[in-house]
C-alpha positions as CSV (number, residue, x, y, z in Angstrom):
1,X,140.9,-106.0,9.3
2,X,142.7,-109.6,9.4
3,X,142.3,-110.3,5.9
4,X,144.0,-107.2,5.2
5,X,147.1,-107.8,7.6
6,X,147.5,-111.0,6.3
7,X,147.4,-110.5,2.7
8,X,149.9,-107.7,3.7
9,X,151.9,-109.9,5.2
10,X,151.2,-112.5,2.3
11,X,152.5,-109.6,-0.6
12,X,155.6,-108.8,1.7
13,X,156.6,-112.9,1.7
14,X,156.1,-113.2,-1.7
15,X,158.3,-109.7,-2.8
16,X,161.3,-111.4,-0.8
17,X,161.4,-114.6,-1.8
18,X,161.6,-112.8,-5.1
19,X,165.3,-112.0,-4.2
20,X,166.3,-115.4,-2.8
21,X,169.2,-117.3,-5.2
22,X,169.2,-114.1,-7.4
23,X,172.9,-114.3,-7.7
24,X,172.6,-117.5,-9.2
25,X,170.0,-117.6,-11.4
26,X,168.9,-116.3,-13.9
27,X,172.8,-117.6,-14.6
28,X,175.1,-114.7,-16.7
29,X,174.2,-111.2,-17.4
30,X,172.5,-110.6,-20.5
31,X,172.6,-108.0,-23.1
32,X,169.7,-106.4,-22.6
33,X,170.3,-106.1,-18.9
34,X,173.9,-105.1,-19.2
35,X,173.0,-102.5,-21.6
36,X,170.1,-100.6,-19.2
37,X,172.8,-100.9,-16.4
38,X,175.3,-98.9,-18.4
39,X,172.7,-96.4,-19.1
40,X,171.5,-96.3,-15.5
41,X,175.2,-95.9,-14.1
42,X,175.9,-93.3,-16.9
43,X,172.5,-91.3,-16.3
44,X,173.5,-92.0,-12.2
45,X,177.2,-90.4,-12.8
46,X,177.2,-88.2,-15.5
47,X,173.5,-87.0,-15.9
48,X,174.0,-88.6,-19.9
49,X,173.2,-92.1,-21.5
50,X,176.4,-93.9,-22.6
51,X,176.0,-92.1,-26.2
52,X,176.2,-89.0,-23.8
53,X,172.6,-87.5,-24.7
54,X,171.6,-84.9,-21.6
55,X,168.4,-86.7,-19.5
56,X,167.0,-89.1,-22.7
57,X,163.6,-90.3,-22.8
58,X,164.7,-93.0,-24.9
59,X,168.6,-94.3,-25.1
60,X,169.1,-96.5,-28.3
61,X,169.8,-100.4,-26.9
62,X,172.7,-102.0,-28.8
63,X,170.5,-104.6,-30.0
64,X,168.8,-101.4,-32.2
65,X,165.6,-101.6,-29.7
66,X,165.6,-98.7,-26.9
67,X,165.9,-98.2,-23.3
68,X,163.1,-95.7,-22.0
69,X,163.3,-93.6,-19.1
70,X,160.6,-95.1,-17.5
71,X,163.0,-97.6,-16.6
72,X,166.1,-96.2,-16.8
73,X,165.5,-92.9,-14.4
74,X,164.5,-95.3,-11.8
75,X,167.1,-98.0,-11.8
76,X,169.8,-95.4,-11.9
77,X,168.5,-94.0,-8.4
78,X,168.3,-97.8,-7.1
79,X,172.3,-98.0,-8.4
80,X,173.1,-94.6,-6.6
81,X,171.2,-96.3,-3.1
82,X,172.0,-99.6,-3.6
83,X,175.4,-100.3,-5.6
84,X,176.0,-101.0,-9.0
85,X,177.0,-104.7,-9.1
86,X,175.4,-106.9,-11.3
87,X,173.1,-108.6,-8.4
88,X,172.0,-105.2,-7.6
89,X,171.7,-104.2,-10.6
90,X,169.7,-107.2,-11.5
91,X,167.4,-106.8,-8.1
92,X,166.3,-103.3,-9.6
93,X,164.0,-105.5,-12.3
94,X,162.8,-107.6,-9.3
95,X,161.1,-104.5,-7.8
């Protein structure tokens, strides 16, 4: 019973220093994380990737690779809770 309360406590420390100095690094916003945002923020508004395809499973990257709902359906519900500036954007892939 105390091992497991401290390796809870353990797994909670380490998940927040995850988000300490986010803001500054990694430094910039990259492409691939600027395009998932879009399609986030597009699926979280409009219901449509930024090409404007209805619920995707895949929405093409601009890089020719893709964006899959896997992780696009969840990070456009952390923008709706959370904001959509690029720190929270970015603490999304933290999670």
């Amino acid at each position: 019973m105390r091992l497991d309360i401290i390796l809870i406590v353990l797994v909670l420390l380490g998940l927040s220093l995850r988000f300490v100095g986010l803001e500054q690094s990694p430094p910039g916003f990259f492409l691939d994380e600027a395009h998932h945002a879009t399609v986030s923020v597009c699926l979280a508004e409009q219901g449509t990737d930024a090409d404007g395809h209805f619920l995707p499973l895949f929405a093409e990257d601009l890089s020719g690779g893709e964006c899959g709902a896997p992780f696009a359906y969840p990070q456009a519900v952390w923008s709706e809770i959370f904001g959509k500036g690029v720190p929270l954007i970015a603490a999304s892939g933290v999670v």
